[in-house]
Structure formats: structure tokens, C-alpha cells
C-alpha positions in Angstrom: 245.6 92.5 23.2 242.9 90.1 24.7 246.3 87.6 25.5 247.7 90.1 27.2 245.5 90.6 29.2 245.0 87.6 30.3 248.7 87.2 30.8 248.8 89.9 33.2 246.0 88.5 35.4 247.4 85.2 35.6 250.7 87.0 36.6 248.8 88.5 39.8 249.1 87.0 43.4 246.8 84.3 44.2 245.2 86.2 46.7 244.2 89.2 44.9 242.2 86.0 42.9 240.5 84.7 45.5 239.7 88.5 46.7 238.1 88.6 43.2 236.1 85.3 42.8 234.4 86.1 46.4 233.3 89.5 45.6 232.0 88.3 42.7 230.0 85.6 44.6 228.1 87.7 47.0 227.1 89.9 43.8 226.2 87.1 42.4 223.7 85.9 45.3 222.3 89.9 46.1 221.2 89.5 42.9 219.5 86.2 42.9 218.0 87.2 46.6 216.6 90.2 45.1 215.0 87.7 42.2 213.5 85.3 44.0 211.7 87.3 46.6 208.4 85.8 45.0 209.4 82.4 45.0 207.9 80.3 47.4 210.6 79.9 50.4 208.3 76.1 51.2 209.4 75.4 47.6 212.0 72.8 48.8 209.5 71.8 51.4 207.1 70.4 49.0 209.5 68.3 46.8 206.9 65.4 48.0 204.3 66.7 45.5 206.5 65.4 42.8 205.4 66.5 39.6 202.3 68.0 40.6 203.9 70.6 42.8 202.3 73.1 40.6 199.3 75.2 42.3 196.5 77.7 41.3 197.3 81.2 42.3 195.4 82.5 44.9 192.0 84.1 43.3 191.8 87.2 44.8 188.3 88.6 46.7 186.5 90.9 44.9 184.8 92.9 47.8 181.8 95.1 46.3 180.8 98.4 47.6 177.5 98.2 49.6 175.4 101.3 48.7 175.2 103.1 51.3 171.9 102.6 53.1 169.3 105.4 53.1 168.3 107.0 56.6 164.4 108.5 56.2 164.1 111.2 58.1 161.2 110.4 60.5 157.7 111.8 60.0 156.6 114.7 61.8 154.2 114.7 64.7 150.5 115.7 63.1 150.0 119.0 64.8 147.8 118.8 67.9 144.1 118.7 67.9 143.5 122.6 67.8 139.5 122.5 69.3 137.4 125.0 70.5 137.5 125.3 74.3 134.0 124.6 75.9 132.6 123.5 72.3 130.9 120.4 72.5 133.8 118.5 70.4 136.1 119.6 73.3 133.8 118.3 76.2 132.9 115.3 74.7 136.7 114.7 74.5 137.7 116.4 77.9 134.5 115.7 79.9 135.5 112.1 81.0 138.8 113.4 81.9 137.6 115.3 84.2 135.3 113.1 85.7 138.3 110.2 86.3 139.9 112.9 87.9 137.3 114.2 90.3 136.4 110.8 91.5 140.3 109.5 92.0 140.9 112.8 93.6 137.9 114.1 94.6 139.0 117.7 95.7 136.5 120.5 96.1 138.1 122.0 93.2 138.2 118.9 90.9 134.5 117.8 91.8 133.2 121.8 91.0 135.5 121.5 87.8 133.5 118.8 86.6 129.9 119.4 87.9 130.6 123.2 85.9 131.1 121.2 82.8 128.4 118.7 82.9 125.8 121.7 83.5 127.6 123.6 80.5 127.0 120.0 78.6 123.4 119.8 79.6 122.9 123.9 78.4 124.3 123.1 75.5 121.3 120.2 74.8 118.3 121.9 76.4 119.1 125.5 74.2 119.8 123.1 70.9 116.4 121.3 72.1 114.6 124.5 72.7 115.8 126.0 68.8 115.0 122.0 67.2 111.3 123.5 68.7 111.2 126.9 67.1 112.7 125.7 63.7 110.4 122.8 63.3 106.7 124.5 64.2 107.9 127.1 61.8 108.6 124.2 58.9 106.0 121.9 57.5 109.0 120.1 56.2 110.0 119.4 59.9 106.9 119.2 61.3 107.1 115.5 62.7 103.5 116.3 63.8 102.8 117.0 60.0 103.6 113.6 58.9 102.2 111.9 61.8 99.1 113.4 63.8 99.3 113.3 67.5 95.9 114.6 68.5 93.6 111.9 69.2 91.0 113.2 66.6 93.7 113.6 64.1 95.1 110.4 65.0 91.7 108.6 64.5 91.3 110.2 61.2 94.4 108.8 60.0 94.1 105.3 61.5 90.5 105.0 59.4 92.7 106.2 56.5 95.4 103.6 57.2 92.7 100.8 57.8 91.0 101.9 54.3 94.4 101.9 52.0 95.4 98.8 54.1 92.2 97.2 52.9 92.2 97.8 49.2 96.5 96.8 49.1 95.3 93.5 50.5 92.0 93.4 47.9 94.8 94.2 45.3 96.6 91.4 46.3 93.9 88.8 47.1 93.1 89.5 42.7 97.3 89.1 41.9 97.3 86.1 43.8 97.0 84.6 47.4 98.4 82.8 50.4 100.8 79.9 50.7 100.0 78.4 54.6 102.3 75.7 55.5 101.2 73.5 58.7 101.5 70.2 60.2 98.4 68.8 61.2 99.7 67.9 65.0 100.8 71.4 65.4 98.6 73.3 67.7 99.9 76.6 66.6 98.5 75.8 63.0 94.9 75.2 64.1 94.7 78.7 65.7 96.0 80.3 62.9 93.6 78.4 60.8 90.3 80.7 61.2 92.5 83.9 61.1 93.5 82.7 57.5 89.4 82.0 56.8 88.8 85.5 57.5 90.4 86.3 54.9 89.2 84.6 52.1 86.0 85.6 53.5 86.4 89.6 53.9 88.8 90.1 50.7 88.4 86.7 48.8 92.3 86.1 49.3 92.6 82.6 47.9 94.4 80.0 50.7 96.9 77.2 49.4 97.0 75.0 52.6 100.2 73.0 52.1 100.4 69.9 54.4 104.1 68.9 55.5 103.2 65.5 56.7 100.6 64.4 54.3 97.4 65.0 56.7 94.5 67.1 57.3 94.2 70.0 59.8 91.8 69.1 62.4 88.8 70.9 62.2 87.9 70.3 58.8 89.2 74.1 57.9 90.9 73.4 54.4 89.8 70.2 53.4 91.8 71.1 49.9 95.0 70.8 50.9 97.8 69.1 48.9 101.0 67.4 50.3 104.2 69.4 50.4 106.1 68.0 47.4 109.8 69.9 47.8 108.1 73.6 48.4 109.0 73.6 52.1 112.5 72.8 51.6 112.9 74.8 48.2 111.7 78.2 50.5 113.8 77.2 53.4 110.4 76.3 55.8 111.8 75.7 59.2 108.5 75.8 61.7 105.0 75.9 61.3 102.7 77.7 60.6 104.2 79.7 57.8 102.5 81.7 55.6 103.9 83.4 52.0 102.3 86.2 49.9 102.4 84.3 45.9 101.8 86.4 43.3 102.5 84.2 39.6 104.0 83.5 37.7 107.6 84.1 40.4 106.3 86.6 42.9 107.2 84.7 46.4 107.6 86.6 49.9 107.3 85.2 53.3 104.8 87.1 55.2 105.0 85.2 58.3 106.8 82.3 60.6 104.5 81.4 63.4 101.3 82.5 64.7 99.9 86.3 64.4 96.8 88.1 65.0 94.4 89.0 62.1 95.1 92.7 62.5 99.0 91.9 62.6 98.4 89.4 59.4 96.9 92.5 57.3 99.8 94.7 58.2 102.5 91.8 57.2 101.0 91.6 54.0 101.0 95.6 53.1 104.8 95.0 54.6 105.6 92.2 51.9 103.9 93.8 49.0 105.6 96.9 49.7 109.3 95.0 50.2 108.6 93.2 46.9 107.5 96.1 45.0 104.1 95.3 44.2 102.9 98.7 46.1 104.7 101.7 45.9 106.1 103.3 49.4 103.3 106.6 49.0 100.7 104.1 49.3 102.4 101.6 51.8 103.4 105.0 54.3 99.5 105.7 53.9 98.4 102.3 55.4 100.7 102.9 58.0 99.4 105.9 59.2 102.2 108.1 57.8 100.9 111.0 55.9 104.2 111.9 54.5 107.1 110.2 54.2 110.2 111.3 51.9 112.4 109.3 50.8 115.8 111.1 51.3 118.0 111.9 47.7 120.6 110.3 46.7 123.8 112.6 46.5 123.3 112.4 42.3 119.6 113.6 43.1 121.1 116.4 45.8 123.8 118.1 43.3 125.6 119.5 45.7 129.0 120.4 45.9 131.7 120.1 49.1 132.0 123.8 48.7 129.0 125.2 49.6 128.4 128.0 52.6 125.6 126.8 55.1 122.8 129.3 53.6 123.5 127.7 50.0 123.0 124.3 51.5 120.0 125.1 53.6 118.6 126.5 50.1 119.4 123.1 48.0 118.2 120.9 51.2 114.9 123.2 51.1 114.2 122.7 47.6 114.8 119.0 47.2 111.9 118.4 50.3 109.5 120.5 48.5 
């Protein structure tokens, strides 16, 4: 059968065979088109690369989602400043204001404006001054007058009460210890302060240490027991003369003063530094001041007090803490 066949095609015309052969041909290269659409059409262009003609495929871009970026919401305004009108936070906020604009533009109207607010400003102070009056006179407490007398006899009577618990803090003293007096013998400030130091040791036998800086007498024959400053100066930071500090041993050091005072001013600086260092308490130091009472003001752990509390409840607490 398969002769045949092949008998009978070989039996055909010659052109039927050619016919054949070129159909068959441009089959043949629709389907070899269709094959090599991937193929590189510079293939032929590269035969120069010999045997290494051979490259990596392309590594393709990953591209990564940004997250999308967050838009905040911007923050509200702060509601505005809801004040009183005419109440003293409001005019001490407005009042300036008013006055810019009454001297740029000076218009009756503007200039009344503003002369109507400063006398509602200066109401405001002379009624709260009058009320401070009432409310103090009617409180011991408050009473500035209580704590330190105005009249000239009271005032007398508690100067001779100040001069006497003066005294005895400074004949306290003069028994604890004494005075450190620093001087150079060419300083003229030194020989003035000189005597003012002798009267004490005379009136409340307060010992004197004189300490010479440069090695020599004072002039005048004073404190012929001096001893040369041997590192005391620098160690207490001594930067002019005369300078005096209140020693009480074994440690106790305070200065008292730098440079020369008067006698009445050197009793007072010593209550001062015994007082600062503790060796007094501050009852006895307000006495030799003339202050009959002064109060120390509580601590907020000494007060107790809460943030809630309505204005009688905390006129009540403050009450009973000054009493």
C-alpha cells in the first residue's frame, strides 16, 4: 500500500510538486517565527563574543510598597482666654492696649477710654488697700504693728529689749569661742578697726586672734599677740583687710565681716552669723532685732492642705497653723 502511494505521487505533474514543497516552507517558517519570538534578534550581531556570548538575564526590580505616610490632623486652637471684663486680670492684660492706642491716636474717645480704666485700676487698689486695713487691726496675726511697734515708746522698749538679748547672744559667744581679725599692718583700715575689736574683749571678754598677713605688728601696739598667717587666709578665701570671722571649736567658722564697721554694726553681725550658723535659734535672733514675733511660714507637709479646698476651709487651716 505505502508503494503505491508513493507511485502515484511521483506520477503527478511537476508543478503540483513544487506547489507542495513551497506551502510546506512557509509553514515551516510561521512556525519557527512564532518560536523564536524570544530569541535575541542581535544574536547574529554578537557572533564577536565568541564563546562567551552567553549573558545573565536581566534581574528584575523589586519595587517595594512605601507605607503610606500618616497625615496628623493639626492641633486645635486652645480656646480663647475667657476673663472677666473690668477684673483686674483683664486690665492688667488690656490696660496697655489701651494706652498704645490713646497716645498713637489720641481721640477724645480713646484718651477718655483709657483715663476710665486707669481710675477703675486705681479703685480697685485704694478699696483692696482700705479692706488690707480693716482685716489686719482686727487680727493680731496680721497686725504688722504687733510684731514690730511703731510708737516711739513702744519702739524704745523694744530697742532696750533688742540691745539686751543682743548682748547676752554675743556673751554666749565670747564663752563658745571668739574672733579671727585678719589685717596687714600698712593697712589703715585695720588700725581703725583695731579699738572697735578692744571693746569687745573688754565689755563681753570676746577673745581676739589677730592674724597678721605679712608677718608684722599693727601699729599702735593694739595686739601685740599676733601670729603670722600660716595658710588661714587663703584656706577661708581672705581677699581684703580687715576681716573678721566668728570661730567657735572645734569647726564652727563664719565670716562676720570684710572691711571696716562700727561697733554697734559689729554686735549685730555677730547675732547675724550665729544665727546663720545655728548657734542661736531664730526666736532669739528676731528678739535682738527688734522683732517681737516673727513666724516662720509651714512647709506644705506642715500645712496639710489639699488643692480642693473652698476659701473658708483654707482661711480656717491658714488660721490655725499661725496660732
Amino acid at each position: 500500500m505505502k508503494i503505491s502511494y508513493i507511485n502515484d505521487f511521483l506520477q503527478q505533474p511537476l508543478i503540483v510538486h513544487a506547489l507542495t514543497f513551497t506551502l510546506l516552507c512557509i509553514v515551516t517558517n510561521l512556525v519557527y517565527a512564532n518560536n523564536s519570538e524570544d530569541v535575541s534578534e542581535d544574536f547574529y550581531d554578537g557572533k564577536a563574543d565568541g564563546w562567551f556570548w552567553y549573558e545573565e538575564p536581566p534581574i528584575e526590580e523589586v519595587i517595594e510598597d512605601k507605607p503610606e505616610e500618616i497625615t496628623q490632623a493639626a492641633p486645635s486652637p486652645p480656646p480663647p482666654d475667657e476673663l472677666k471684663p473690668l477684673s483686674t486680670e483683664w486690665l492688667k492684660k488690656n490696660l496697655e492696649t489701651f494706652r498704645n492706642t490713646a497716645i498713637d491716636e489720641p481721640t477724645n474717645e480713646n484718651v477718655a477710654t483709657y483715663l476710665y480704666l486707669q481710675r477703675l485700676m486705681m479703685d480697685k487698689a485704694s478699696t483692696f488697700s482700705r479692706q488690707v486695713k480693716f482685716v489686719t487691726q482686727a487680727d493680731s496675726t496680721l497686725d504688722e504693728g504687733a510684731r514690730n511697734p511703731v510708737a516711739s515708746y513702744a519702739s524704745k522698749i523694744a530697742k532696750k529689749q533688742a540691745t539686751n538679748t543682743r548682748d547676752d547672744v554675743i556673751s554666749m559667744m565670747a564663752e563658745k569661742g571668739g574672733l579671727w581679725f585678719f589685717y596687714n599692718s600698712d593697712c589703715p583700715y585695720c588700725i581703725q578697726m583695731a579699738p572697735q575689736l578692744k571693746a569687745l574683749e573688754r565689755l563681753y571678754g570676746m577673745s581676739i586672734y589677730p592674724i597678721s598677713i605679712d608677718g608684722r605688728e599693727l601699729p599702735g601696739g593694739q595686739f601685740p599677740n599676733y601670729v603670722t598667717d600660716e595658710g588661714q587666709a587663703a584656706s577661708l578665701d581672705v581677699q581684703m583687710t580687715p576681716s573678721v570671722f566668728l570661730v567657735s571649736p572645734p569647726n564652727g567658722i563664719t565670716p562676720v565681716t570684710y572691711g571696716v564697721v562700727s561697733q554697734e554694726e559689729l554686735k549685730s553681725r555677730i547675732v547675724t552669723a550665729a544665727a546663720r550658723t545655728g548657734w542661736v535659734d531664730m526666736k532669739t535672733y528676731s528678739k535682738a532685732n527688734a522683732v517681737l514675733d516673727d513666724s516662720t511660714p509651714p512647709t506644705p507637709t506642715e500645712a496639710n492642705l489639699s488643692n480642693d479646698l473652698t476659701t473658708p476651709e483654707l482661711l480656717k487651716a491658714l488660721k490655725e497653723i499661725y496660732r
